[in-house]
C-alpha positions in Angstrom: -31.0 -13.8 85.3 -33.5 -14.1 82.2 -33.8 -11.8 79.6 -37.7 -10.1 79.9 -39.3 -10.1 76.6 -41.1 -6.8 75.9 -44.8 -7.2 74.1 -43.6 -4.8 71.5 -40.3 -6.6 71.2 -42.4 -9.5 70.5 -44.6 -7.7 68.0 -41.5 -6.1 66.3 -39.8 -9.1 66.0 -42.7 -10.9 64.2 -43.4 -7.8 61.7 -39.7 -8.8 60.5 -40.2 -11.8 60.1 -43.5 -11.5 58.3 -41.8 -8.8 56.1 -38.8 -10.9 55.3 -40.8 -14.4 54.6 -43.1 -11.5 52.3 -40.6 -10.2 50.6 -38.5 -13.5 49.8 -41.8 -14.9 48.5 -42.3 -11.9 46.1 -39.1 -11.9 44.6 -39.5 -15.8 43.9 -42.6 -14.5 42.4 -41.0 -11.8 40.2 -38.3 -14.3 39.4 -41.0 -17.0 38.1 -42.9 -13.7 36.6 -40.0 -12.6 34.6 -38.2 -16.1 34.1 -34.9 -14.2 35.1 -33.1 -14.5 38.4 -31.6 -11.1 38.0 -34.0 -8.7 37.8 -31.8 -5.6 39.4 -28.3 -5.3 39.6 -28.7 -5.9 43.5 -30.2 -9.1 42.8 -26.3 -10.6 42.1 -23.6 -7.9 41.6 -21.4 -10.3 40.6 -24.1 -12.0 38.0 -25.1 -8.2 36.4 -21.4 -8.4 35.4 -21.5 -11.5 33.7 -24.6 -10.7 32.1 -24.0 -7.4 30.5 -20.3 -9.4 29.4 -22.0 -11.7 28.0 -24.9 -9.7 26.4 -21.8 -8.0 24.9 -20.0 -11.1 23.4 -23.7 -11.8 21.9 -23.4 -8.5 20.1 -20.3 -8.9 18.7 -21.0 -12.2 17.7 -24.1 -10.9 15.9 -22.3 -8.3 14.0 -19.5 -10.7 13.2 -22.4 -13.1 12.1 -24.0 -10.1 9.9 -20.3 -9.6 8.2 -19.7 -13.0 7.3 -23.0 -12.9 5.3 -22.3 -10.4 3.7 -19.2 -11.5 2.8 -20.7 -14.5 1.6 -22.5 -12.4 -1.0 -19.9 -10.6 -2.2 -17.8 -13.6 -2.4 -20.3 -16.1 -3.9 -21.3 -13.4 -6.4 -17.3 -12.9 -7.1 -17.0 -16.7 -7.5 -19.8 -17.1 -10.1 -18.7 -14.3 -12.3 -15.1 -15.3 -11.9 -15.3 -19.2 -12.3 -18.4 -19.5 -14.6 -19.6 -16.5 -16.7 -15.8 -15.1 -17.6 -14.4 -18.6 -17.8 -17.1 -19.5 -20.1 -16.9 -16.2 -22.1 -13.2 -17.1 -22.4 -13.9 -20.3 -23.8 -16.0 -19.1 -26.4 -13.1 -16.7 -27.5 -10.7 -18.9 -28.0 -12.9 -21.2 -29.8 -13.5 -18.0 -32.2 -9.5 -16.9 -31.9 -9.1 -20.8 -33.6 -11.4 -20.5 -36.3 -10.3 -16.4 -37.1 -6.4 -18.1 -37.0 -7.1 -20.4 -39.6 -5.4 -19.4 -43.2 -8.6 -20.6 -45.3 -11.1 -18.1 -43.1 -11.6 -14.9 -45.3 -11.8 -11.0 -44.6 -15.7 -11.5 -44.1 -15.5 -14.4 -42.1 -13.2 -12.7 -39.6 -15.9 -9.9 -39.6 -18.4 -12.2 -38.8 -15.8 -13.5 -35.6 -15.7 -10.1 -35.2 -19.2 -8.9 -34.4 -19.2 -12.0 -32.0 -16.4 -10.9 -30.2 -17.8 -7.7 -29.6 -20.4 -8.9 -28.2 -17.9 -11.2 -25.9 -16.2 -7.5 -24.8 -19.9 -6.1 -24.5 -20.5 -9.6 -22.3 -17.0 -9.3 -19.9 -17.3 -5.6 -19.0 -20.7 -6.2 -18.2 -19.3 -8.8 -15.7 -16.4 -6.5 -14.7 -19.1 -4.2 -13.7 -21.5 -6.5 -11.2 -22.7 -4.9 -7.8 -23.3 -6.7 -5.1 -26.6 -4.9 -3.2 -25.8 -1.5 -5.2 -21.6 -1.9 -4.6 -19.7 -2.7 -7.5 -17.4 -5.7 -6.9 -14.3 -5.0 -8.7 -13.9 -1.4 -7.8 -11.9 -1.3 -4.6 -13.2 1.0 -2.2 -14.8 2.7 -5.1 -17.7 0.6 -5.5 -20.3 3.7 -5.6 -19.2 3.5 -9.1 -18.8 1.4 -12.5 -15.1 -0.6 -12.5 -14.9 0.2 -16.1 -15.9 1.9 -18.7 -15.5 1.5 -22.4 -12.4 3.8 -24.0 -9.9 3.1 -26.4 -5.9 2.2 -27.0 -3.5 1.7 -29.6 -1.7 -1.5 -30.6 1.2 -1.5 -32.5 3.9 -4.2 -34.6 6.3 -1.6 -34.6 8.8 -2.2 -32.1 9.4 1.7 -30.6 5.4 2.1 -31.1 4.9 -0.9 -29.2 7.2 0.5 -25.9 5.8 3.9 -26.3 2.0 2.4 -26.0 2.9 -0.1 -23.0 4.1 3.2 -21.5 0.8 5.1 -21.7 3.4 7.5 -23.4 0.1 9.0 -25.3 -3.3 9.8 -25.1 -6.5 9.5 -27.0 -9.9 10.8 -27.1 -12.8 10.4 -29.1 -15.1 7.0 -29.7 -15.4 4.7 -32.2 -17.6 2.3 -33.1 -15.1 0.0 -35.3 -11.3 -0.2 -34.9 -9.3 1.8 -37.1 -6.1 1.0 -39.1 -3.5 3.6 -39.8 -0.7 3.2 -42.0 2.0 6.0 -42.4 2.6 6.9 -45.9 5.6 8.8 -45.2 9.1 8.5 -43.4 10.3 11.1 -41.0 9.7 11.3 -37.4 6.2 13.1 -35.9 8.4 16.7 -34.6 10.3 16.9 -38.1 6.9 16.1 -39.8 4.4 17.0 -40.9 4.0 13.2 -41.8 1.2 11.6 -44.3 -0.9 8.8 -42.9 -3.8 6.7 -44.6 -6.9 5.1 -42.3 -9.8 3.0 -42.4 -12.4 1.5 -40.2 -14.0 -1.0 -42.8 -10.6 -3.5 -42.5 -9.0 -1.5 -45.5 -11.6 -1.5 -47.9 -12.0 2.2 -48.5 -9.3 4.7 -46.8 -8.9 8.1 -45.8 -6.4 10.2 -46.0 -4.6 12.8 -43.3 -1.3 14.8 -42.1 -0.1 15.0 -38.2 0.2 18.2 -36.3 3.4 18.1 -34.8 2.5 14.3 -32.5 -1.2 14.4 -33.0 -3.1 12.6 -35.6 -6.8 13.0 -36.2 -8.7 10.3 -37.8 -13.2 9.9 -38.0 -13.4 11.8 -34.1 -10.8 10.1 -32.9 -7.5 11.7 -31.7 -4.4 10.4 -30.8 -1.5 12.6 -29.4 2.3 10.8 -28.7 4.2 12.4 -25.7 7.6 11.8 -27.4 9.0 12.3 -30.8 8.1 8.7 -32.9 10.2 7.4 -35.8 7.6 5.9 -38.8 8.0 4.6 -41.4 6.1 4.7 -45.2 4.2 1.3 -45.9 3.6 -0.1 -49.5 0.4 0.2 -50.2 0.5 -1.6 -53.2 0.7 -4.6 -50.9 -2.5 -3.8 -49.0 -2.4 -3.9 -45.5 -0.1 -6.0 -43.1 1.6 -6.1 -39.7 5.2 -5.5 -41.0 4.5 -3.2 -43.7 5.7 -0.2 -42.4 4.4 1.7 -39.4 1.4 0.2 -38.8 -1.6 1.2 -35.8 -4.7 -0.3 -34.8 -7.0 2.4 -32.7 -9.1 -0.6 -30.6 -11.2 -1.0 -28.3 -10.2 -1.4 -24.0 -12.0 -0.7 -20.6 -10.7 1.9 -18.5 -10.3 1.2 -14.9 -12.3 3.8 -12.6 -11.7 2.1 -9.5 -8.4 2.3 -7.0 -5.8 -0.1 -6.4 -3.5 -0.8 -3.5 0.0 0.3 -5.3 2.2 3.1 -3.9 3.0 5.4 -3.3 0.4 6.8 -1.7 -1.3 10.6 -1.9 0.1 13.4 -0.4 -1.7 16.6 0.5 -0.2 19.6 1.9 -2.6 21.7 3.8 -1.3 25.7 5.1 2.2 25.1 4.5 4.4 27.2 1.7 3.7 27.1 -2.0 6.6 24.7 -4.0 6.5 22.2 -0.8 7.6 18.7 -2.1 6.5 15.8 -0.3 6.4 12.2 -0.1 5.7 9.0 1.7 6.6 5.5 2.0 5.8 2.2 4.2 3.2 -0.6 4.9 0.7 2.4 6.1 -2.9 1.1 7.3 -4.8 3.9 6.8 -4.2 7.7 6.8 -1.2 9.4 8.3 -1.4 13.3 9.1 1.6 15.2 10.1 1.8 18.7 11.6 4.4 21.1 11.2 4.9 22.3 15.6 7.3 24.7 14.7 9.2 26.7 11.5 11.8 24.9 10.3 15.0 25.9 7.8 15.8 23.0 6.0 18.3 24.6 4.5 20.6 24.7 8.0 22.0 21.6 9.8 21.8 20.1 13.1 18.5 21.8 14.1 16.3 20.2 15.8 12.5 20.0 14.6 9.5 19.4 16.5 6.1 18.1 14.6 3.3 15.4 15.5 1.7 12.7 13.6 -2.0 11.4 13.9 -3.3 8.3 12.6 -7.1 8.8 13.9 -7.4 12.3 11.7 -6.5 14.7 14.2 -8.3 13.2 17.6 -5.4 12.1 19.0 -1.5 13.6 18.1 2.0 12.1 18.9 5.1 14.1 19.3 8.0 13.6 17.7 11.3 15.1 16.4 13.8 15.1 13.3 17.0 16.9 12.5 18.4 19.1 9.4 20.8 18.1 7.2 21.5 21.0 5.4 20.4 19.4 2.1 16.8 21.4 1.8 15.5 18.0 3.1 13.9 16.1 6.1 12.7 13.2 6.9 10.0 12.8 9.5 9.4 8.9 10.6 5.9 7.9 11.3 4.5 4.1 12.2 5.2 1.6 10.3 7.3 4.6 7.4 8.6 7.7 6.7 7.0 11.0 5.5 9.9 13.4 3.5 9.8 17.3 2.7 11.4 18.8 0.4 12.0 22.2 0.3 14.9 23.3 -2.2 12.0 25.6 -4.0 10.7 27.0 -1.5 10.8 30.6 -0.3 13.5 31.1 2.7 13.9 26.8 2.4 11.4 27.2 5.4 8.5 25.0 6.2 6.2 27.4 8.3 4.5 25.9 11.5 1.1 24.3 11.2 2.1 22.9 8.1 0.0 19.4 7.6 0.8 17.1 5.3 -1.6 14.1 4.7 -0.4 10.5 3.6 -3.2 8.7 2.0 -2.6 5.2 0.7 -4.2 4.0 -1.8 -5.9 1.2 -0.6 -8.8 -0.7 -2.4 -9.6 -3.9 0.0 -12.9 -3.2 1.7 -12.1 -5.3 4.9 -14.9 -6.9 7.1 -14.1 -8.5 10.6 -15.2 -11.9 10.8 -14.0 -12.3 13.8 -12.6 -10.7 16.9 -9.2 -9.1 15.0 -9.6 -11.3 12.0 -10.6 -9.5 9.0 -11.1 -10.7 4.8 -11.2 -8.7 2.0 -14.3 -9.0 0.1 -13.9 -6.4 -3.1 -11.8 -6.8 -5.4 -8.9 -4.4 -7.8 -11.2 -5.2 -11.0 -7.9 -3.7 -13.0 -5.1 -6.6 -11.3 -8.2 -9.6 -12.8 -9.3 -7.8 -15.8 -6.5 -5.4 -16.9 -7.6 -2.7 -19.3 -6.3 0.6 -18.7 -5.9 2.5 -15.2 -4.0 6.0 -15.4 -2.9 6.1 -19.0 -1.2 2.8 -19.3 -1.9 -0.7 -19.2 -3.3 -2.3 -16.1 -1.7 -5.3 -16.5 1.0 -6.7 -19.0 0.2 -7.7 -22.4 0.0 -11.1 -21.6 -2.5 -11.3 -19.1 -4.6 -8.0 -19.9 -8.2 -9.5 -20.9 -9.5 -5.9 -21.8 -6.5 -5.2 -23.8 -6.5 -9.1 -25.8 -9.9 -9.0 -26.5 -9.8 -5.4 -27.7 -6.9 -6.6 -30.3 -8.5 -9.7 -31.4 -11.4 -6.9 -32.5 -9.1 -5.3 -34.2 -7.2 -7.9 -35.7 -10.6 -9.6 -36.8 -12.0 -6.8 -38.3 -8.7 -6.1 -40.1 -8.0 -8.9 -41.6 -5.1 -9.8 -39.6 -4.2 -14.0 -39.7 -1.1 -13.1 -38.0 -2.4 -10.9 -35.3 -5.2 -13.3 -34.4 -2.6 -16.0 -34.1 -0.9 -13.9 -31.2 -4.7 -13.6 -29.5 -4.7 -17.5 -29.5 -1.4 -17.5 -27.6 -2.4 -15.0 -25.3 -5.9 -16.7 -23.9 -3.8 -19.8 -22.0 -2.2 -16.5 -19.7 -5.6 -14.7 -19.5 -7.3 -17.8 -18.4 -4.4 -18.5 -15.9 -4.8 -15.2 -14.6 -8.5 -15.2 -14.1 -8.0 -18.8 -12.4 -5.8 -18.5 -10.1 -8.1 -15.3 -8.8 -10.8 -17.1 -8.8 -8.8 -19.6 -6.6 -8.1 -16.6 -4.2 -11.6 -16.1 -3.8 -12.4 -19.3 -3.6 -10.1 -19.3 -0.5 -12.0 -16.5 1.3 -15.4 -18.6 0.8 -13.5 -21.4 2.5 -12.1 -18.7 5.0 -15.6 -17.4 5.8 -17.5 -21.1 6.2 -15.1 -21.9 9.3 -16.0 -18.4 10.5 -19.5 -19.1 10.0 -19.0 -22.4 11.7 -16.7 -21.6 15.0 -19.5 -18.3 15.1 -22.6 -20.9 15.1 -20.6 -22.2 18.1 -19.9 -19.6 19.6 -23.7 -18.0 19.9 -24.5 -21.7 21.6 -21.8 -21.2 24.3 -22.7 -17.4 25.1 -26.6 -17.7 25.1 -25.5 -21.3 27.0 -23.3 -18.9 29.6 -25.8 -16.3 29.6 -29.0 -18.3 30.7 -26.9 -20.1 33.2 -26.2 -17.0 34.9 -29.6 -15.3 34.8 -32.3 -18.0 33.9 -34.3 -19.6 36.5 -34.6 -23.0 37.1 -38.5 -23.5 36.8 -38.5 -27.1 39.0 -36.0 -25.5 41.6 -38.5 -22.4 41.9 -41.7 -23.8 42.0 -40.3 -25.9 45.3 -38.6 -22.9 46.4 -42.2 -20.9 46.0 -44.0 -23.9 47.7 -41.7 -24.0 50.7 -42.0 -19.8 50.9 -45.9 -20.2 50.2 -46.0 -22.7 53.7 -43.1 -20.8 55.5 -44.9 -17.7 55.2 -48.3 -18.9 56.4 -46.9 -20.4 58.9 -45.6 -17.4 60.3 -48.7 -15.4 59.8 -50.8 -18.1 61.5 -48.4 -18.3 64.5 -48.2 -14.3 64.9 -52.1 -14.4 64.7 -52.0 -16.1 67.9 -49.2 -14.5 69.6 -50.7 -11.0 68.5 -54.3 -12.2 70.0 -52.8 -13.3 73.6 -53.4 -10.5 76.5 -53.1 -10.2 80.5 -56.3 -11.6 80.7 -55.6 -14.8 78.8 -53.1 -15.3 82.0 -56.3 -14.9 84.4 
């Protein structure tokens, strides 16, 4: 039996056709309009996803790409300074340390390598204080400010002097424009004084006279105060001025470190708990570590059982976690990667109240950027580990290798008169240079470090732009035949329902 075929059947079935050959043919339009086959996420499902991953990978890329220039800023700036300005400033000191060593150079040549060499210090904490784009380089994460500034310090022949200055066991305030010499014209110690002292700031031509105060001296502006109790000893003036005659001091010229430094231990800072709290930290931390009190605790009892949480996001997020008395006024609460500790033996009631916080801040000076996905370089740098100087009262670095602190004794030395002293200067600049070599060879590392990035990055933006037009790029030669074959399919169809749509009864009459 056959299957009747209704007009509007027939009619229906070639206004879907018409529709569907229409609408095919304007999407191959769209596509060739656009130059994108996926112009809606209903166009490919499966291809949106790829794209928007892939437009994703771009981004990264880009910032990665944006990092590792600017990490090639900091770092080629870093590398100049390092490996050609300061090197070369070096070598000009030692060629003056040389000359101001030599036994046949007089008082007023060794002021003359003295003015030089002030302008050398003037020169190097210029350097220590370059910025990169408004950042200062050798400041750790301090780089909205100057690395160092201009202060002074005390050298010293005399053995217990000499301990109690690489100790920072003093303090000194004033400024100076020319070192100072200070011999003590008395023997005694500084608390069973008062002691006699002569100084002068023209290398011992004319002198001035003064008493301490208990440990302080005060000299021109200038005063120096010893935490402890010093032994000194009178010098003979008659023999003029000399290392080894008696107690002898240089006030001298150093930079002071302003920026931070990655040594522990790190900060603590008690927020709402009870006055007298001790604390303390210690680990590898990677960033901030806040702990919170959950409930009272009496350090003073044994065996009890303590709840508190730790947060290493500042608070969003908070882990649980317990510790247990010991009857010793102490606890130790363990955090990742180490170990926060309260002490509480001076405390009211030995309690530590709940909602007690305690912050763990480690000082840490690298200013990181990621390169690449998980990789991340340094690119500041702890201007106080390369240049020495002071930071918090005492040398930064040991006398051998502290650049501030051996150019601020050569001053002195020159300016002096010192042979002896300037000798030691000319031993010193081999372990300076050293220093500020094999630094520069760290940097020069990164540089190395952040090429490949650049390099495997370059790469990488090929494959993902590659990967990404694959998936939503036409093909302009497959489209045009696709959009000629839809162009003749779809007049076709319209020229073929033209006549069905014209036939009637009376065409069958």
């Amino acid at each position: 039996m056959g299957i009747r075929v209704t007009q509007n059947r027939m009619y229906d079935t070639m206004t879907s056709q018409m529709q569907k050959n229409l609408s095919a043919y304007m999407e191959s339009n769209e596509q060739g309009s656009t130059q994108k086959k996926i112009n809606r996420p209903s166009d490919d499902p499966a291809g949106t996803y790829r794209v928007l991953t892939t437009r994703n990978d771009i981004e990264a890329t880009d910032q990665y790409q944006s990092n590792v220039d600017t990490a090639k800023g900091w770092l080629a700036l870093t590398d100049n300074v390092l490996g050609t300005q300061v090197t070369t400033a070096l070598t000009s000191l030692k060629a003056l340390a040389e000359q101001a060593s030599t036994g046949s150079y007089t008082a007023a040549n060794r002021q003359q390598i003295a003015f030089q060499a002030r302008q050398i210090f003037g020169q190097l904490l210029n350097l220590s204080n370059t910025q990169y784009e408004g950042n200062s380089i050798f400041g750790g994460q301090r780089y909205d400010r100057s690395a160092f500034t201009e202060g002074l310090a005390l050298t010293s022949a005399d053995t217990a002097w000499d301990t109690a200055i690489k100790a920072g066991d003093y303090t000194i305030q004033g400024a100076a424009e020319s070192s100072m010499m200070v011999q003590f014209t008395s023997t005694g110690t500084l608390d069973g004084g008062p002691q006699t002292f002569r100084w002068s700031n023209d290398g011992g031509t004319s002198w001035s006279t003064g008493t301490t105060a208990g440990r302080t001296m005060t000299l021109n502006g200038v005063t120096v105060t010893m935490n402890n109790d010093m032994a000194v000893t009178a010098a003979d003036v008659s023999l003029g001025p000399g290392s080894h005659n008696g107690t002898l001091v240089y006030i001298r010229p150093t930079a002071m470190y302003q920026g931070d430094d990655n040594d522990p231990p790190p900060t603590m800072t008690v927020m709402g708990g009870p006055a007298n709290l001790v604390t303390s930290a210690a680990g590898a931390f990677g960033g901030n570590v806040l702990v919170r009190m959950d409930s009272a605790a009496n350090l003073a009892s044994s065996g009890t059982t303590v709840n508190y949480s730790y947060s290493t996001d500042s608070g969003s997020t908070w882990v649980a976690a317990t510790a247990t008395t010991n009857g010793t006024n102490q606890l130790r609460m363990l955090v990742p990667s180490g170990y926060v500790d309260m002490d509480a033996t001076t405390v009211a009631g030995n309690t530590v109240t709940a909602g007690t916080q305690i912050l763990v801040h480690p000082d840490r000076a690298d200013l990181k950027l990621e390169i690449m996905k998980d990789s991340y370089i340094s690119v500041n740098n702890v201007g106080k580990d390369i240049f020495g100087g002071y930071y918090e009262g005492k040398p930064a670095l040991d006398s051998s290798t502290n650049l501030f602190d051996m150019v601020g004794e050569f001053i002195s030395y020159c300016e002096n008169n010192n042979q002896e002293g300037c000798q030691q200067t000319l031993t010193k600049i081999a372990s300076v240079q050293q220093n500020v070599l094999t630094q520069t060879a760290r940097v020069g590392g990164l540089e190395n470090r952040v090429t490949t990035a650049s390099d495997i990055l370059s790469f990488q933006k090929v494959d993902q732009q590659d990967r990404l037009s694959y998936t939503e790029d036409i093909d302009l030669t497959e489209l045009l035949t696709k959009l000629t074959r839809q162009q003749l399919t779809y007049q076709t169809v319209l020229q073929s329902s033209s006549k069905i749509m014209q036939m009637s009864l009376s065409s069958y009459l």
